[in-house]
C-alpha positions in Angstrom: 65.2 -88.4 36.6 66.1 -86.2 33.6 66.0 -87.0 30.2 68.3 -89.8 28.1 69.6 -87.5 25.0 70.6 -89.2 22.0 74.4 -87.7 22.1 74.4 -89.7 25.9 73.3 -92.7 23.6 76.1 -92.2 21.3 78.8 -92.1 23.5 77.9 -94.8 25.0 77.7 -96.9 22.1 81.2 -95.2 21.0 82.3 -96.3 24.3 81.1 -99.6 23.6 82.5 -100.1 20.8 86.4 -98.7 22.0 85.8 -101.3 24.7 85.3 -104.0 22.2 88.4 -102.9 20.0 90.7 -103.0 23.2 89.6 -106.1 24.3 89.6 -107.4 20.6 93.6 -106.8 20.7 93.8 -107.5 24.5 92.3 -111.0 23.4 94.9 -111.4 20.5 97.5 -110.4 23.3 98.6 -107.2 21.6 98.5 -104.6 24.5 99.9 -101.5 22.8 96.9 -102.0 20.2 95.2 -102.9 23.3 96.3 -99.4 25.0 95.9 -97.6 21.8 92.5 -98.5 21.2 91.6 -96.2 24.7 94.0 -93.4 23.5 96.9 -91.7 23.4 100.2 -92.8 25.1 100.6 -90.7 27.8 97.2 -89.2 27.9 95.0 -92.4 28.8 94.8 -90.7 32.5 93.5 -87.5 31.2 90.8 -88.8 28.9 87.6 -88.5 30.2 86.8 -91.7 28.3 89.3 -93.8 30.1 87.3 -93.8 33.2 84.3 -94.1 31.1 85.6 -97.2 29.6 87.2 -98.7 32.9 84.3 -98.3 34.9 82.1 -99.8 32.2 84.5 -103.3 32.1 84.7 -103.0 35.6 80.8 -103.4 35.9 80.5 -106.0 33.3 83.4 -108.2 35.2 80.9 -107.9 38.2 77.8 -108.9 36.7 80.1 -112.0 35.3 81.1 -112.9 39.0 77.6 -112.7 40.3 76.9 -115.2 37.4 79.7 -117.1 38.5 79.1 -116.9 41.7 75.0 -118.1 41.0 74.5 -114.7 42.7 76.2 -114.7 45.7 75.1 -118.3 46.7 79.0 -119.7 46.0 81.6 -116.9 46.4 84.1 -115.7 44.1 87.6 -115.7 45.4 89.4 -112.6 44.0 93.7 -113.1 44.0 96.3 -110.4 44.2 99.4 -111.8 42.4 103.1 -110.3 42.9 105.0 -110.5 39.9 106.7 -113.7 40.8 103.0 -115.3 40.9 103.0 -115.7 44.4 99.5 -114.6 46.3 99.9 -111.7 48.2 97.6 -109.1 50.2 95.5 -106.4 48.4 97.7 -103.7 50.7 101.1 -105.2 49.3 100.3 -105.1 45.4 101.5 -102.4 43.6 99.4 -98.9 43.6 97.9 -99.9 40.2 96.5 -103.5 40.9 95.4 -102.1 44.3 93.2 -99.8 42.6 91.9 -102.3 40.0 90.6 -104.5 42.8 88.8 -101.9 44.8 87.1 -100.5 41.7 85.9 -104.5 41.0 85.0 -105.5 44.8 83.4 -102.1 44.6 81.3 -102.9 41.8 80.6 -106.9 43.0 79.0 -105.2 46.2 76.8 -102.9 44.4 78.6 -99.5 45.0 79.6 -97.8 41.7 80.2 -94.6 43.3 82.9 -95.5 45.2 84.2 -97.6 42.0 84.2 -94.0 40.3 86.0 -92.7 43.4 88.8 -95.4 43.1 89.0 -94.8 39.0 89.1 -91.0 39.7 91.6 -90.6 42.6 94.0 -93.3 39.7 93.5 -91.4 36.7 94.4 -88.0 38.8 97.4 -89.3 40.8 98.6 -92.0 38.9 101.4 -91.5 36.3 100.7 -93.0 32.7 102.5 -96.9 33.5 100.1 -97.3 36.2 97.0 -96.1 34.4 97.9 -98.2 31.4 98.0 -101.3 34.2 94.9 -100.3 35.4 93.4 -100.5 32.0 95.3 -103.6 31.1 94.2 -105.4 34.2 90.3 -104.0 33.5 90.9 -105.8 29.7 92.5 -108.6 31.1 90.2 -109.5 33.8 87.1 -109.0 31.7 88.2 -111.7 29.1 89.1 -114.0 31.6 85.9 -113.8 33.2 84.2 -114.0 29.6 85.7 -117.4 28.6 84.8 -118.9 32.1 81.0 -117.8 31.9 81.4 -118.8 28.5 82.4 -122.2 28.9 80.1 -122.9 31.7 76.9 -121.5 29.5 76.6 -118.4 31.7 75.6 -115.3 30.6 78.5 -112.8 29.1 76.8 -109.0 28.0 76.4 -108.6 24.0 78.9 -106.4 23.8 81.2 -108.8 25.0 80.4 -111.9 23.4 79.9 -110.1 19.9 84.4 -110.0 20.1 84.3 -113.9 20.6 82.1 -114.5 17.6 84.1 -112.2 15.5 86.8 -114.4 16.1 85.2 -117.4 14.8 
C-alpha cells in the first residue's frame, strides 16, 4: 500500500468540511445553499468532488444502518417513494433515486466499488436536475439517519454530529 500524502489529507478534510456545509443548509432545508455548497449550478456532475463527497455520505449513511440495524442482526428496510408518497419498486423510481439506492445498498453490503461505479455511470450520463437529486437525496438521507442514531444513542461519525452541535 503506498504512502498517505498530506495534500490526500487535505482534501479530505476539505471534503469533509463541504459535506458539513451542505448538510448544514440541507438541515436548515435550504437546498440551493445546500447545492451550492458542492458547486456550481450546472457543473455539480463534472466536479470531481461531487463524487467525492457523494460517496463519502453514502458510506457514512451505511455505517449508520449497520448501527441501526445492531449490525445486521435486525434489518433495515430501505423505501422507494414516488412523488405522490406511495412505495414503489427500485426499477420504477426515477433514474436519479434509482441510482441513490444502488450506491447505498452498495455500500450497506460492503462493496464500495461498485458504489463508485453507480456514482460514476450518474455523474457521466445524468443531466444536472438529476445529479442535483442525487446529491439532495445523499444530504437528505444522511440527516435522517443522523437524528435516528441520534435519538436512540447510536453512534453518528464526528463529522456529522459536529453540524448538530453547532446548532445548539
Amino acid at each position: 500500500m503506498g504512502r498517505v500524502r498530506a495534500d490526500d489529507h487535505e482534501h479530505e478534510d476539505a471534503l469533509v468540511r463541504k459535506a458539513q456545509r451542505a448538510l448544514t443548509a440541507a438541515a436548515l432545508a435550504d437546498e440551493e445553499e445546500a447545492l451550492a455548497a458542492v458547486g456550481p449550478d450546472g457543473r455539480r456532475g463534472e466536479l470531481p468532488d461531487t463524487r467525492g463527497l457523494v460517496l463519502l455520505l453514502f458510506g457514512a449513511c451505511s455505517a449508520m444502518i449497520a448501527s441501526l440495524g445492531d449490525g445486521g442482526a435486525r434489518p433495515v428496510r430501505v423505501q422507494v417513494l414516488d412523488e405522490t408518497g406511495e412505495e414503489v419498486s427500485i426499477d420504477q423510481a426515477t433514474p436519479p433515486m434509482r441510482t441513490a439506492v444502488r450506491t447505498l445498498l452498495a455500500e450497506v453490503h460492503g462493496n464500495p466499488q461498485a458504489a463508485a461505479d453507480q456514482v460514476e455511470i450518474a455523474l457521466a450520463n445524468a443531466a444536472p436536475d438529476e445529479v442535483d437529486s442525487v446529491v439532495l437525496a445523499a444530504l437528505h438521507w444522511t440527516l435522517r439517519l443522523a437524528v435516528e442514531c441520534l435519538e436512540r444513542d447510536l453512534p453518528v461519525p464526528d463529522w456529522i454530529e459536529s453540524i448538530f452541535n453547532e446548532e445548539d
